[in-house]
Backbone bond lengths (Angstrom), bond angles and torsions (degrees), N, CA, C in turn:
res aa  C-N    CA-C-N  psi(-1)  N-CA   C-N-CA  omega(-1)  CA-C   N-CA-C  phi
1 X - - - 1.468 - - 1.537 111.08 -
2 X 1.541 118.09 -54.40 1.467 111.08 172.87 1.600 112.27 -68.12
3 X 1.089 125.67 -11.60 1.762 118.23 172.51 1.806 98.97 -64.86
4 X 1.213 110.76 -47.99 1.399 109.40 -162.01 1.246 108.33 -88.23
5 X 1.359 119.48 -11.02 1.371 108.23 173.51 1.647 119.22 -86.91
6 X 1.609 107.36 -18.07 1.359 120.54 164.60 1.684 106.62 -78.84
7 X 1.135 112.27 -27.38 1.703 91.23 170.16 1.362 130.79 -77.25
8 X 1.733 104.84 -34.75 1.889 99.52 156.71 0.860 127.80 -84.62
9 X 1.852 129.39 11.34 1.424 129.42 135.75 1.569 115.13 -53.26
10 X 1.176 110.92 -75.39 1.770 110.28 173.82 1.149 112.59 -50.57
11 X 1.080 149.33 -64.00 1.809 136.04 163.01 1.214 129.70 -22.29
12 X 1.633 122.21 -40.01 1.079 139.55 149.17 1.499 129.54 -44.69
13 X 1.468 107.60 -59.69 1.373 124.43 161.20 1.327 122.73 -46.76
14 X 1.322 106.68 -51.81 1.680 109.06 179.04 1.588 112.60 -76.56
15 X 1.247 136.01 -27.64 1.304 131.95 146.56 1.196 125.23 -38.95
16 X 1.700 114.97 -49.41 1.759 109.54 173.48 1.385 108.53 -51.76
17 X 1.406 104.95 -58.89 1.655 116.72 -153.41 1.818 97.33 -65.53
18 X 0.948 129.79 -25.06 1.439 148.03 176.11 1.773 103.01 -72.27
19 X 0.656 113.60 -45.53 1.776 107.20 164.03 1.424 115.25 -72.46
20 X 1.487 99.10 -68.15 1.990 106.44 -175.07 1.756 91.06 -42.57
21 X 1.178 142.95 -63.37 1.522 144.83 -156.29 1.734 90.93 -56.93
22 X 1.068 116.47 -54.54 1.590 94.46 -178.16 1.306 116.01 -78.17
23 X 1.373 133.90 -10.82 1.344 121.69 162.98 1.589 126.48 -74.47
24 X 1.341 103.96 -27.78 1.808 109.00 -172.77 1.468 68.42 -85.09
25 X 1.381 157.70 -47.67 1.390 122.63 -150.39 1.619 116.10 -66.05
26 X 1.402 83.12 -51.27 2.087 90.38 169.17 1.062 115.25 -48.95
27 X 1.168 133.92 -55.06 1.462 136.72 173.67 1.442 117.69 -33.44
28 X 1.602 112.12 -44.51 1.642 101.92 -163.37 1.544 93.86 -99.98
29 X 1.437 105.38 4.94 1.398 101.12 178.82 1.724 155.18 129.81
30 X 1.872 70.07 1.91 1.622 106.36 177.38 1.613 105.43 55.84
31 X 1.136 107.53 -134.25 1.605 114.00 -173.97 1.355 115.52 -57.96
32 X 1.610 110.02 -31.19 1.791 100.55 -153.22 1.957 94.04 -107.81
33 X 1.662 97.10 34.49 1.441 94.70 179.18 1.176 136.97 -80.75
34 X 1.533 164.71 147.70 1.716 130.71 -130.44 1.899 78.15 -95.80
35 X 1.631 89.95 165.69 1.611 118.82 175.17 1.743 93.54 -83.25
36 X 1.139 122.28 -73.17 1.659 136.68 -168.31 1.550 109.31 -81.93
37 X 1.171 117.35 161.31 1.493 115.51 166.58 1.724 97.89 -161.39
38 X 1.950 76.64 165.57 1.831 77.39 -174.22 1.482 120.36 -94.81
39 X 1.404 136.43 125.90 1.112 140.24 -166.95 1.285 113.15 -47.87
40 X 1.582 119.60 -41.47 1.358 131.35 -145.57 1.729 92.76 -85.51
41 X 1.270 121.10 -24.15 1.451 135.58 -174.89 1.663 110.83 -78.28
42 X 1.349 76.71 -66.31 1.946 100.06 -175.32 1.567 103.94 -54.27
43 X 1.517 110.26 -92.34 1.575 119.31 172.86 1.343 132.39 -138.80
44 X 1.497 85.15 82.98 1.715 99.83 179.78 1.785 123.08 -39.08
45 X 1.208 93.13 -23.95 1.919 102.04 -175.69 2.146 85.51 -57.04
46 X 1.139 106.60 -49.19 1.893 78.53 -170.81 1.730 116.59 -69.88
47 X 1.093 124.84 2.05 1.549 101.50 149.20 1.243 127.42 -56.47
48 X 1.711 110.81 -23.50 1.702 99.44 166.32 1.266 123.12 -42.83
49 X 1.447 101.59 -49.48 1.802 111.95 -178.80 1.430 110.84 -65.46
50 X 1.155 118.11 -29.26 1.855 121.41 -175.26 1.518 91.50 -60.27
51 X 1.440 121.67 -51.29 1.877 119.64 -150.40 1.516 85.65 -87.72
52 X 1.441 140.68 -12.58 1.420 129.82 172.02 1.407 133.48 -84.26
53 X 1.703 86.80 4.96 1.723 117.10 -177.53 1.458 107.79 -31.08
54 X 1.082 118.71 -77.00 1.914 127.31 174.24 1.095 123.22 -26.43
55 X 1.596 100.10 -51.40 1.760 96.76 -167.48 1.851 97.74 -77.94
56 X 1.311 123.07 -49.53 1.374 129.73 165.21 1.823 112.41 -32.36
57 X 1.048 121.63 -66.46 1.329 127.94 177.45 1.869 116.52 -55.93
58 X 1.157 104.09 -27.70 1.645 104.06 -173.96 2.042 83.88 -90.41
59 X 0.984 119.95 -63.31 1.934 111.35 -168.11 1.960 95.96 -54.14
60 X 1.382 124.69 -18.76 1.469 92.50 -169.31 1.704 89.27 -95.92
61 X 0.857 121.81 -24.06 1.999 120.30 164.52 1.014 112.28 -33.76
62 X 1.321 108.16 -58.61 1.924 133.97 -178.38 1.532 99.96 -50.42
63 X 1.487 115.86 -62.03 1.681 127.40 173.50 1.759 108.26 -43.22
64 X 1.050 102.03 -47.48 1.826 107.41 -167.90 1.701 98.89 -58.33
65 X 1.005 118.97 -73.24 1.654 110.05 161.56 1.756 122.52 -3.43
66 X 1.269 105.69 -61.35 1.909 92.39 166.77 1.619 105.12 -114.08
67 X 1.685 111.20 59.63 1.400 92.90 -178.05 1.626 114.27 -89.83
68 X 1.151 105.44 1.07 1.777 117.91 164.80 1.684 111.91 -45.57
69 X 1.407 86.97 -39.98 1.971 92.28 -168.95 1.857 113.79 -107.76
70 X 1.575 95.69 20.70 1.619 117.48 177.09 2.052 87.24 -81.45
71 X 0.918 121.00 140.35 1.522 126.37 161.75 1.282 97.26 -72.32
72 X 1.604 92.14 159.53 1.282 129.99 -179.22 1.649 108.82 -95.83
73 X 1.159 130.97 135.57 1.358 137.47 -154.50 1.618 103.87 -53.00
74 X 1.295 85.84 -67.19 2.305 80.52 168.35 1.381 102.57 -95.03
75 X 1.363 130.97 69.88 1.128 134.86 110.92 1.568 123.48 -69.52
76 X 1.314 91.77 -47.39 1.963 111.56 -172.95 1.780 93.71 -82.65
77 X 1.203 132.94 -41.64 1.430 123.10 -173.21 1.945 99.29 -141.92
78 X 0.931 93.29 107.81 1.710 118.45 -171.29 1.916 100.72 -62.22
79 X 1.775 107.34 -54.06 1.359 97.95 165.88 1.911 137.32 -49.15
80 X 1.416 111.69 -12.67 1.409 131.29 150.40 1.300 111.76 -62.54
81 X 1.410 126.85 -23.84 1.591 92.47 -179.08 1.571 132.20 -78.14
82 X 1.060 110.49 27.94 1.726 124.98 -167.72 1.818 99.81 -92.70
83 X 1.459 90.28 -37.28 1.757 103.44 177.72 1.645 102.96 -109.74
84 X 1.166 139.32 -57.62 1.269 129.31 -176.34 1.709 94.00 -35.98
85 X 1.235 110.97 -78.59 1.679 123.12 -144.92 1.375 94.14 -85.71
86 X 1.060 143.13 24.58 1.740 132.81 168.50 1.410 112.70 -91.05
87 X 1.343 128.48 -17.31 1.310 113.00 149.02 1.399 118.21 -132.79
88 X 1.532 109.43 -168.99 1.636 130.23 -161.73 1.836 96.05 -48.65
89 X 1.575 114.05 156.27 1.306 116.41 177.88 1.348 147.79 24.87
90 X 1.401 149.62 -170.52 1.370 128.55 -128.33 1.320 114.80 -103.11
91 X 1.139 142.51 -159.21 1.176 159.59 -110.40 1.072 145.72 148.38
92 X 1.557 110.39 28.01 1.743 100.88 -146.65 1.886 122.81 -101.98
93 X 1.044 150.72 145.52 1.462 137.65 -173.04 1.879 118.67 -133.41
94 X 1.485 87.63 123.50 1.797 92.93 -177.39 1.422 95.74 -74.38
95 X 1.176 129.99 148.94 1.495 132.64 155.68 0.851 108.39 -91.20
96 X 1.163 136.84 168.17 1.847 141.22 167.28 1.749 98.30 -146.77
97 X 1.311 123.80 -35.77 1.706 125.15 171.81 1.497 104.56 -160.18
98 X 1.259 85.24 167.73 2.293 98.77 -171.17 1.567 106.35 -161.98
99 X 1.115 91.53 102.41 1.704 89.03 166.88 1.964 91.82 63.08
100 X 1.053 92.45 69.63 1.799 89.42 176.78 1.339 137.46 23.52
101 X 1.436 113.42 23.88 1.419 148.10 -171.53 1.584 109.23 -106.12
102 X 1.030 129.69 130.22 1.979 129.87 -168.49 1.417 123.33 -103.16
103 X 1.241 135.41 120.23 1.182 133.15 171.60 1.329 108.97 -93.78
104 X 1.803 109.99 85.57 1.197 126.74 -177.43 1.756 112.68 -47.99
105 X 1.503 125.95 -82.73 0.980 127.39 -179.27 1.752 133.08 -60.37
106 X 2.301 95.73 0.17 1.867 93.84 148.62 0.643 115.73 -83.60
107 X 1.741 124.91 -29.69 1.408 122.78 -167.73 1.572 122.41 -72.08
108 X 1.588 108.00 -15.81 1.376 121.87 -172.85 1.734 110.17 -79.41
109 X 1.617 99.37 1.44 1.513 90.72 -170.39 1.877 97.09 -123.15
110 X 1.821 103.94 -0.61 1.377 107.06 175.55 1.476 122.18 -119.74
111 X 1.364 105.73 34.67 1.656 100.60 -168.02 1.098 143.90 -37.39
112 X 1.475 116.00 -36.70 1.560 129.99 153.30 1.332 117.41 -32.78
113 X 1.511 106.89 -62.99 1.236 121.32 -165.45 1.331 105.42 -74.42
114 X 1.154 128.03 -48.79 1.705 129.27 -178.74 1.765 113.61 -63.23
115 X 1.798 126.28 -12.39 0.786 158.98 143.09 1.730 106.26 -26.43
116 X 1.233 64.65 -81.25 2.405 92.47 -160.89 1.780 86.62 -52.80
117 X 1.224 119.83 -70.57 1.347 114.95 -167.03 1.730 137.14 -59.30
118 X 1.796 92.31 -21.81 1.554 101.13 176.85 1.545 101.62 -73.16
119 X 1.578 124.07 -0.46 1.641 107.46 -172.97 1.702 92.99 -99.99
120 X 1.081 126.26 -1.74 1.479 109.10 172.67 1.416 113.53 -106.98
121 X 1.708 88.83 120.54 1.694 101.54 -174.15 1.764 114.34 -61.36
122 X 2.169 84.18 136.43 1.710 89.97 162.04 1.783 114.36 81.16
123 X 1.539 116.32 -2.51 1.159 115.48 -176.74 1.560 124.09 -52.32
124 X 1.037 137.54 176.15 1.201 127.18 -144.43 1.775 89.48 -135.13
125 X 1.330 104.37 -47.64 1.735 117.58 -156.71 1.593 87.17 -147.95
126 X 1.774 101.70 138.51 1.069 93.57 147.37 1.919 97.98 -150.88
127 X 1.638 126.79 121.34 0.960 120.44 -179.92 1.437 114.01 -134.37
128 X 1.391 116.78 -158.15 1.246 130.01 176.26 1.670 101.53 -134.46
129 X 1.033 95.88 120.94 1.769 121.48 -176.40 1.736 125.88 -91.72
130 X 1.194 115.31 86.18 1.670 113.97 -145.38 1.757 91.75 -113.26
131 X 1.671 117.26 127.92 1.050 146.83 178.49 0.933 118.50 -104.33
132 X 1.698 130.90 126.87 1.658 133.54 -164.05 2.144 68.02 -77.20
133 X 1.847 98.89 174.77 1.175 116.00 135.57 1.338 135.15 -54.50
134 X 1.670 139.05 105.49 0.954 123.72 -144.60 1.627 154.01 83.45
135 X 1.459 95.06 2.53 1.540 114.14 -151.75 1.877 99.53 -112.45
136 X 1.534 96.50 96.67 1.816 98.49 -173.51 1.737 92.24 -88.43
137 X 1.597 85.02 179.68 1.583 104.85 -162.55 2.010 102.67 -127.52
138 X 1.216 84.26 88.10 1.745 62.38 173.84 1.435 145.73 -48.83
139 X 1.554 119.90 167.49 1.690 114.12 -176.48 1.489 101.88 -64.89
140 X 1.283 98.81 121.09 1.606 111.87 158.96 1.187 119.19 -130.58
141 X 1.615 129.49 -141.55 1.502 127.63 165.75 1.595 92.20 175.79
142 X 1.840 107.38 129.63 1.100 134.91 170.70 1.736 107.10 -36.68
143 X 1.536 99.06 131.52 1.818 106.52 174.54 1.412 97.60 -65.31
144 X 1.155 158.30 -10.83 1.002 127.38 -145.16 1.755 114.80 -155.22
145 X 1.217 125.79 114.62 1.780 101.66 -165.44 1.464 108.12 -120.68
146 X 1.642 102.45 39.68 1.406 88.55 156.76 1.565 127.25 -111.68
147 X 1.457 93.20 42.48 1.535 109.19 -176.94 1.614 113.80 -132.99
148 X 1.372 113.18 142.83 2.071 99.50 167.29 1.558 97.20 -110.21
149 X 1.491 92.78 147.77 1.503 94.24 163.09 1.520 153.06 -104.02
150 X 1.259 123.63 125.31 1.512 116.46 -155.26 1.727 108.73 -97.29
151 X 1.095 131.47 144.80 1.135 137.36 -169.23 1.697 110.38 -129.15
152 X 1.255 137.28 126.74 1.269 117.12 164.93 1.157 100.88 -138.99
153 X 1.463 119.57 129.51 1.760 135.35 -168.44 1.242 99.89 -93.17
154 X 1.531 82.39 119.38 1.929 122.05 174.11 1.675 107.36 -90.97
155 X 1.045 112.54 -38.37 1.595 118.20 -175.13 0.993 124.47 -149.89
156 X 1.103 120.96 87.62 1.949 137.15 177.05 1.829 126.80 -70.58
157 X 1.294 149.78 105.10 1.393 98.19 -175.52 2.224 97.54 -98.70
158 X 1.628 82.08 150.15 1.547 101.18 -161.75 1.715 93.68 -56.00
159 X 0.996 141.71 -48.91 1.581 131.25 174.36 1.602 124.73 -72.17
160 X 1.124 82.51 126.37 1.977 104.82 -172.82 1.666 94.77 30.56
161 X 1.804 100.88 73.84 1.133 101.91 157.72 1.578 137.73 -48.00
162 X 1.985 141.22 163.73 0.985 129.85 -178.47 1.544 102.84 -78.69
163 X 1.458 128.07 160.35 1.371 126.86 -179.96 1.853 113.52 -132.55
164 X 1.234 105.37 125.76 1.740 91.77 171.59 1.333 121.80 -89.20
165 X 1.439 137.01 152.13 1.506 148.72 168.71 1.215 116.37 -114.47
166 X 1.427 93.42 126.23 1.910 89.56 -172.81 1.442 89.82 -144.57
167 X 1.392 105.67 121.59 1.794 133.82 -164.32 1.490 89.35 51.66
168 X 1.011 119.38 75.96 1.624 117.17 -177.01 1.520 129.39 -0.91
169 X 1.781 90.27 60.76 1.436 120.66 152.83 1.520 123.61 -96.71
170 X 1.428 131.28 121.99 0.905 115.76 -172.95 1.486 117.72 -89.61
171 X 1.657 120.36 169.57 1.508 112.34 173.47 1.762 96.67 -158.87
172 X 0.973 105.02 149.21 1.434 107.39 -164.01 1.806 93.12 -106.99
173 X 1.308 118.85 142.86 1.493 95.75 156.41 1.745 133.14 -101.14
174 X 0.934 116.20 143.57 1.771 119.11 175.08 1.475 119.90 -91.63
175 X 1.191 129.26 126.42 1.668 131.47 156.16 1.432 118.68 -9.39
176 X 1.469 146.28 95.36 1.541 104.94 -164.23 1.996 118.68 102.96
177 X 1.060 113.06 -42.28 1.359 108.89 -177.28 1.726 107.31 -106.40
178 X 1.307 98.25 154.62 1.639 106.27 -159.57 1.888 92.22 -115.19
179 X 1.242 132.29 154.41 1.438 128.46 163.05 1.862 99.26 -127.17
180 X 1.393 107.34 175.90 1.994 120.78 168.75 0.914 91.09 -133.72
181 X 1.327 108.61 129.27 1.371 121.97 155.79 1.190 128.62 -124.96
182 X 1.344 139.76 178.09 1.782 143.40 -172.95 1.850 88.46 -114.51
183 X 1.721 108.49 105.01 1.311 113.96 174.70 1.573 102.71 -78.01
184 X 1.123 127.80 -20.44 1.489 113.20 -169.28 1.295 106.16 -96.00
185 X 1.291 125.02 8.47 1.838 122.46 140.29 1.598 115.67 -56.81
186 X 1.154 115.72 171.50 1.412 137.26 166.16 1.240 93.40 -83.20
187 X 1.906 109.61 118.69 1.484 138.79 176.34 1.845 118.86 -143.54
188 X 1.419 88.27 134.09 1.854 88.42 -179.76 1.180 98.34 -106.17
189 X 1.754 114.74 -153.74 1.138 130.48 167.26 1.817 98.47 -165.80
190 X 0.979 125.33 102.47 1.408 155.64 -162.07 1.725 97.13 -82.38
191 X 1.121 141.33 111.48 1.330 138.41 -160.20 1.438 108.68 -145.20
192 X 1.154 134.49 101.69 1.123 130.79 167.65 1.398 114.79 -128.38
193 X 1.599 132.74 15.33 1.571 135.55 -168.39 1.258 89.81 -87.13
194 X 1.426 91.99 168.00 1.639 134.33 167.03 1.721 128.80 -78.27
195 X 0.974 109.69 -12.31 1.454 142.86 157.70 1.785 145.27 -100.81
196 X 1.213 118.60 145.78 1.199 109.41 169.82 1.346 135.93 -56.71
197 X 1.302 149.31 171.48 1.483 122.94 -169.46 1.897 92.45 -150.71
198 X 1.160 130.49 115.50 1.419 145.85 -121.97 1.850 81.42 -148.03
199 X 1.648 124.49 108.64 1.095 126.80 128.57 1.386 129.61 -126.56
200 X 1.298 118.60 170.15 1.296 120.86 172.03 1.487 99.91 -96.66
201 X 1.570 105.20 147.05 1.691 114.99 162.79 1.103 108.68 -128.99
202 X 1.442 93.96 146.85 1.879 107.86 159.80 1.253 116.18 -151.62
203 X 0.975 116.50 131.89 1.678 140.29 -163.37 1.921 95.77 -99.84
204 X 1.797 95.33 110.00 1.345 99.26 -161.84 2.106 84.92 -107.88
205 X 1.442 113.73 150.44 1.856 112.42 170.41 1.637 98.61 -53.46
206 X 1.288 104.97 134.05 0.971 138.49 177.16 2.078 100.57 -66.86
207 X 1.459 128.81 116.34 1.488 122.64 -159.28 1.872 93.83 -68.13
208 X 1.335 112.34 139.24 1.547 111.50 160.95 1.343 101.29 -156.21
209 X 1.464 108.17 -161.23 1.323 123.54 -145.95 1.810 83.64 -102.55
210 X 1.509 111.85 148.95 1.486 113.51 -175.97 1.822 125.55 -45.34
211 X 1.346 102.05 -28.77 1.516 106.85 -170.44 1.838 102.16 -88.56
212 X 1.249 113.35 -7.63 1.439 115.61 171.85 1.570 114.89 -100.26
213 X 1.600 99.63 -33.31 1.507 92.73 178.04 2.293 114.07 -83.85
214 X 1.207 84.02 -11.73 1.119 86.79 163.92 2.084 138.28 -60.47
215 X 1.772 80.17 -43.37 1.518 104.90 176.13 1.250 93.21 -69.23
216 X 1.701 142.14 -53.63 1.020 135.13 178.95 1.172 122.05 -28.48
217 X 1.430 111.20 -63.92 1.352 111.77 -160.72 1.704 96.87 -71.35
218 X 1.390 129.00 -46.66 1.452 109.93 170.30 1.536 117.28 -39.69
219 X 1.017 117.41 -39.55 1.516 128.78 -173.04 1.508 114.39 -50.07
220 X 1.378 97.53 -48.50 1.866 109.87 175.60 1.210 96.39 -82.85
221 X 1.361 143.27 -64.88 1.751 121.59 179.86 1.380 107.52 -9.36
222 X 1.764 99.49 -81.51 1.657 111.47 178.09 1.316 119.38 -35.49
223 X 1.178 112.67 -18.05 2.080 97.68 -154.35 1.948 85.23 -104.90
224 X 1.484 119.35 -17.98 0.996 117.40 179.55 1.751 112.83 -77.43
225 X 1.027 113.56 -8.39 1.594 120.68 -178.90 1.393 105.37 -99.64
226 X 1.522 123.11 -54.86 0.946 144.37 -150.41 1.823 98.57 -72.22
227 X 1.471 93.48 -60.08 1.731 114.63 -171.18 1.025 131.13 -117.43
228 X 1.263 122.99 -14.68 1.740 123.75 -156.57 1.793 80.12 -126.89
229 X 1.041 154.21 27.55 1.661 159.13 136.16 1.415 118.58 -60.93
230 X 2.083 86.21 -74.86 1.415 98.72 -157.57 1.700 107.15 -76.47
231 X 1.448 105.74 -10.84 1.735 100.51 -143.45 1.546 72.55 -100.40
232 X 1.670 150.05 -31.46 1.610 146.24 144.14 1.507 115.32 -31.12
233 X 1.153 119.19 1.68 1.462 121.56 -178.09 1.298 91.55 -88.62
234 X 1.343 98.33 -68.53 1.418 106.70 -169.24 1.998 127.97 -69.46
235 X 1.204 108.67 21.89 1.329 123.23 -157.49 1.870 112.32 -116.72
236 X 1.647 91.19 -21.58 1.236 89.50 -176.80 1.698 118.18 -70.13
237 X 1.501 106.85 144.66 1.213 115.10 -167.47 1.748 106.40 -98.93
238 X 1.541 107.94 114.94 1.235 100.95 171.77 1.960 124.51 -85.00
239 X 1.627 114.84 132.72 1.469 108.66 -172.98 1.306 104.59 -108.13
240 X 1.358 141.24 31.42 1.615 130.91 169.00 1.476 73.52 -134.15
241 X 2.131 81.76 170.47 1.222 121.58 -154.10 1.493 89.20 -107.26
């Protein structure tokens, strides 16, 4: 009885979020909606995190040390493995928050970083994004578009750096420089370096009109019960041997 009553809970759920997704999409513009956007426009609050670059970049160094025992992207959400595991080598992601939900004992090893991100309202995601050497990302597109996504590169390697495409736009990343993007476009990640490739994300509300950003924010309540709980269970990073 409780299996089935949790399945026409989630059926339910995915119907809301399955409407609201086509309405914030129309809204920003359906098809002809931009790939990139400008931070300074959109949400200037993450230059905080740009000027906190250092202290952020030295704790995820610190992280790389047990990044063996960092999960693997569908480790934490199993429906990822179609894109995590479709090609050669790893994949791996620190959580620090999800759906306004806390990954207490990552955050205890990133304080800076868990810092910079609790001051930007309403975030959705905020992690660390870890790339074998070599390790592309196939075309997909974010479940969900009532979020943009922010990226700021922690670890680049300087030869034939990795590059992202979003509506097959390209963008290279830099040491230091942050981009926004619209995840629920069609986006790769083009990988051919010699190195690991180390960003931070955070999934900032997507700007709309009050009766959409409203649904939003119900939207993340939900996605925090629904998704950003159970799939934090599985996320925690163990650092002893």
């Amino acid at each position: 009885m409780l299996n089935l009553l949790q399945k026409h809970i989630t059926g339910y759920a995915l119907r809301i979020t399955t409407r609201m997704n086509g309405w914030f999409i129309a809204t920003a513009g359906g098809r002809d909606r931009p790939a990139f956007f400008d931070i300074d426009k959109v949400c200037p609050a993450l230059r905080d995190i740009d000027r906190a670059y250092p202290e952020i970049r030295a704790e995820v160094m610190a992280i790389l040390r047990y990044q063996q025992k960092v999960p693997l992207l569908h480790e934490t959400d199993a429906t990822q493995a179609c894109i995590s595991s479709a090609t050669p080598y790893d994949w791996r992601v620190f959580y620090l928050s999800l759906m306004g939900c806390k990954e207490k004992q990552n955050r205890a090893l990133c304080p800076a970083t868990s810092a910079a991100t609790d001051r930007i309202p309403g975030i959705f995601q905020a992690c660390f994004s870890i790339l074998d050497a070599g390790k592309s990302i196939p075309l997909h597109n974010g479940p969900y578009g009532g979020y943009l996504r922010y990226h700021l590169a922690l670890i680049v390697p300087d030869e034939n750096p990795p590059q992202l495409r979003v509506r097959g736009e390209p963008y290279t990343w830099r040491e230091g420089e942050s981009v926004l993007f619209d995840d629920s476009h069609d986006h790769e990640v083009i990988n051919s370096s010699n190195g690991p490739r180390v960003v931070l994300i955070v999934d900032v509300p997507r700007p709309m009109p009050l009766p959409q950003a409203l649904a939003n924010r119900f939207g993340r309540v939900l996605g925090g019960v629904m998704y950003g709980r159970p799939t934090l269970q599985r996320a925690t990073v163990g650092t002893t041997s």
